[in-house]
C-alpha positions in Angstrom: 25.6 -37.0 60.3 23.7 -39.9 58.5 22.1 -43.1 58.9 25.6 -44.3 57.7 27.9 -42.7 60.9 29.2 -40.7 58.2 29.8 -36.7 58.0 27.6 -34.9 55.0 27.9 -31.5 54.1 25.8 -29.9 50.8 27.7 -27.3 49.2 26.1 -24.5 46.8 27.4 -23.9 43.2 29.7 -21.1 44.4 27.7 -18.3 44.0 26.5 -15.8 41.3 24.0 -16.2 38.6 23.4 -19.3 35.8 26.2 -21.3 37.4 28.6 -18.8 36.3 31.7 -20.9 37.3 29.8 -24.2 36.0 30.5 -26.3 39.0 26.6 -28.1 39.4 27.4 -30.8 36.6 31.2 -31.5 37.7 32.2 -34.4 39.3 35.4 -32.9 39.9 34.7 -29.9 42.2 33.6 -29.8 45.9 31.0 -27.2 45.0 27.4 -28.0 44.0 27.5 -31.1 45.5 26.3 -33.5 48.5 29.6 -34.3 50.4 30.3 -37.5 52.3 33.3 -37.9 54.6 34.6 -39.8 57.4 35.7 -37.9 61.2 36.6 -38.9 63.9 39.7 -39.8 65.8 40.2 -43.1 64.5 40.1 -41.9 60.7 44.0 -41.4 60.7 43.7 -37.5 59.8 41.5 -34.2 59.2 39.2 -36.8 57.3 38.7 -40.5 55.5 36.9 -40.9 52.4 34.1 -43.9 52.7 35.1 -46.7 50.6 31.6 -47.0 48.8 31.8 -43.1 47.9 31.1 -42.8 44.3 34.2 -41.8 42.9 36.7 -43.4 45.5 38.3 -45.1 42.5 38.7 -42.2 40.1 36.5 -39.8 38.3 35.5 -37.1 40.6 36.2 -35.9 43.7 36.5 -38.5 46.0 34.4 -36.2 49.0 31.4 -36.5 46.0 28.1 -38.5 46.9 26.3 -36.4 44.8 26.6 -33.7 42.0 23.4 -30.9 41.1 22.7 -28.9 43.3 22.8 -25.2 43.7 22.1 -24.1 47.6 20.9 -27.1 49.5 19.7 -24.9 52.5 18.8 -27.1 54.4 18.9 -31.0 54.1 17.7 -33.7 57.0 18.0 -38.0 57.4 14.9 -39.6 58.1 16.2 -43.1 58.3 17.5 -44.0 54.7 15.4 -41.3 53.4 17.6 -37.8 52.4 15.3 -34.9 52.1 17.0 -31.6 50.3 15.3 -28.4 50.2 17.4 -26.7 47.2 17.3 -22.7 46.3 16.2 -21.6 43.2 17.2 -19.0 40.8 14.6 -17.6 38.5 11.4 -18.8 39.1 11.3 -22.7 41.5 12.3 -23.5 44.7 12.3 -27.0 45.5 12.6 -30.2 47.9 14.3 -33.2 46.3 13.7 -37.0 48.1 16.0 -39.6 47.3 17.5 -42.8 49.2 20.1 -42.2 51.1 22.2 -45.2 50.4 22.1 -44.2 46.7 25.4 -42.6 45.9 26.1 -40.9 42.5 22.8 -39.4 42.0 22.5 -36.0 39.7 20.0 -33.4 41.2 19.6 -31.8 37.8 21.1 -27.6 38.2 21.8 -26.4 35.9 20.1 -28.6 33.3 17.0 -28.0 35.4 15.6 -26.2 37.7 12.8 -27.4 39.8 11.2 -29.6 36.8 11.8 -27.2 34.3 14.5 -26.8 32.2 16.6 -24.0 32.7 17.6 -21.6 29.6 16.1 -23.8 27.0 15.6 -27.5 26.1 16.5 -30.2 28.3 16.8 -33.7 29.0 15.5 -35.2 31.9 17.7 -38.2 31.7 19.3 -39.5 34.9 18.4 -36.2 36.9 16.6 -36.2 40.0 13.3 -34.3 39.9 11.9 -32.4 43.2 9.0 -34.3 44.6 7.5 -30.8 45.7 8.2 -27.3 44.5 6.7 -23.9 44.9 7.4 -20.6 42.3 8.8 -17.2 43.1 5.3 -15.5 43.1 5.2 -17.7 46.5 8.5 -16.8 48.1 12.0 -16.1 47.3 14.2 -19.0 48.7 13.1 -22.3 50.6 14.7 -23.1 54.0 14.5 -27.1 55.0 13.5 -29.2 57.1 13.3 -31.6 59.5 10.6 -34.7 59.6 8.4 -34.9 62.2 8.5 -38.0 64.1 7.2 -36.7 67.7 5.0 -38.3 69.8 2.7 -35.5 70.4 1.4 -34.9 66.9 1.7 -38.7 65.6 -0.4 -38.1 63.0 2.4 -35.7 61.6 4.5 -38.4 61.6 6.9 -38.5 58.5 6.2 -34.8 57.2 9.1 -32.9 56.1 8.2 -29.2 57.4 9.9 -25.9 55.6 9.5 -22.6 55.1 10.4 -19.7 53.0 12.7 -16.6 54.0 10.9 -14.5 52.7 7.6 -14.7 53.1 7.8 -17.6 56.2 5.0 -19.5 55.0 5.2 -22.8 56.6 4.5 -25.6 55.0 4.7 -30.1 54.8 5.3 -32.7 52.3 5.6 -36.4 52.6 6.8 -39.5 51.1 4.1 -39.4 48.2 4.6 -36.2 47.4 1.4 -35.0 49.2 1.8 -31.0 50.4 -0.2 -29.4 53.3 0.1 -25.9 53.9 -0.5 -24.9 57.6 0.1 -21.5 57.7 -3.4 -20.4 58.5 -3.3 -22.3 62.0 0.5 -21.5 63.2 1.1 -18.2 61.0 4.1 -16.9 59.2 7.8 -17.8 60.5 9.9 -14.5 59.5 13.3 -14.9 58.0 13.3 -18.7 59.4 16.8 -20.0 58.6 16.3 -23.8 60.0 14.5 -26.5 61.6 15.5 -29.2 64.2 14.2 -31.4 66.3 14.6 -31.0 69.9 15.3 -33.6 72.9 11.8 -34.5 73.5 11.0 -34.8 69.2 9.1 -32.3 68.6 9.6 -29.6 65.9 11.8 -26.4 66.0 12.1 -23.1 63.9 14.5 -21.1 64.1 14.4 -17.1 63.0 16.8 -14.7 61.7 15.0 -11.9 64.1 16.3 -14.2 67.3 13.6 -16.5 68.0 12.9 -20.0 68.2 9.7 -21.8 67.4 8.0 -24.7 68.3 5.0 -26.7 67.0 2.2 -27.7 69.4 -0.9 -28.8 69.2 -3.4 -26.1 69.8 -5.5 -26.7 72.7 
């Protein structure tokens, strides 16, 4: 759930290679998008669509808040702030940063991936670029995120942690676009598949293999 009360869900493209079924620049699909929808039992149904959604009034899906993206795995609210962390194909994984309150926004796949074009020339137009992003000879597919606002590390405070599936690196970015790798003091995550934060704040990891990991401070 966001800032907003409302329910978002990021879909992937559908699957298979280059977009195949060229759903990441439709406004009319479900699929490569950032979802926004109203539950609950006063909504009057399975679901309400927010009157402020983009395409409410015609021209899209009205569930659309955004169009773009291929495999947001994962994405987390930091007050206004939206941080996705978006599987690549070829060659860049990447995390995107936008405002959360900004609805119609394009994140760029197919036209790009990462900040490059993908398949040829591009235009960069009205397409959100990643404010961090790491190539394949680095990992295989990014797994977000979740900022740290704990109290025990406040120096931490507003990093968007994430990892990579395959090779579990873990890694933080913030606002600026500043990345800080940390895997030489907490080691490799293997197969993580999400963060969250606990009850108390702090940071969680969870692994395919069955475990969950937090950060500490090493004392």
């Amino acid at each position: 759930f966001g800032p907003d009360g409302y329910l978002w869900i990021g879909m992937g493209d559908g699957g298979g290679a280059d977009d195949r079924f060229g759903q990441g620049q439709r406004t009319d699909t479900l699929l490569g998008a950032m979802l926004r929808i109203a539950v609950g039992p006063d909504v009057g149904g399975a679901y309400a669509i927010p009157p402020d959604n983009p395409f409410v009034d015609g021209g899209g899906a009205r569930e659309v808040w955004a169009i773009g993206l291929r495999n947001p795995w994962r994405f987390a609210f930091d007050g206004d702030d939206l941080w996705i962390a978006d599987v690549g194909q070829r060659r860049i994984e990447e995390v995107d940063l936008t405002d959360a309150t900004d609805p119609g926004l394009n994140y760029g796949w197919p036209i790009m991936e990462g900040s490059e074009c993908f398949g040829g020339s591009c235009s960069t137009d009205g397409l959100v670029l990643p404010i961090t992003e790491y190539s394949h000879s680095e990992g295989c597919s990014i797994t977000g995120g979740a900022v740290y606002r704990g109290s025990a590390m406040p120096e931490l405070a507003g990093h968007f942690f994430y990892s990579d599936f395959c090779t579990g690196f873990s890694r933080s970015v913030t606002s600026d676009g500043a990345t800080y790798s940390w895997t030489e003091q907490v080691g490799t995550i293997a197969a993580v598949t999400g963060f969250g934060i606990g009850t108390d704040g702090e940071l969680h990891a969870v692994s395919q293999r069955g475990t969950i990991h937090r950060l500490e401070r090493d004392s």
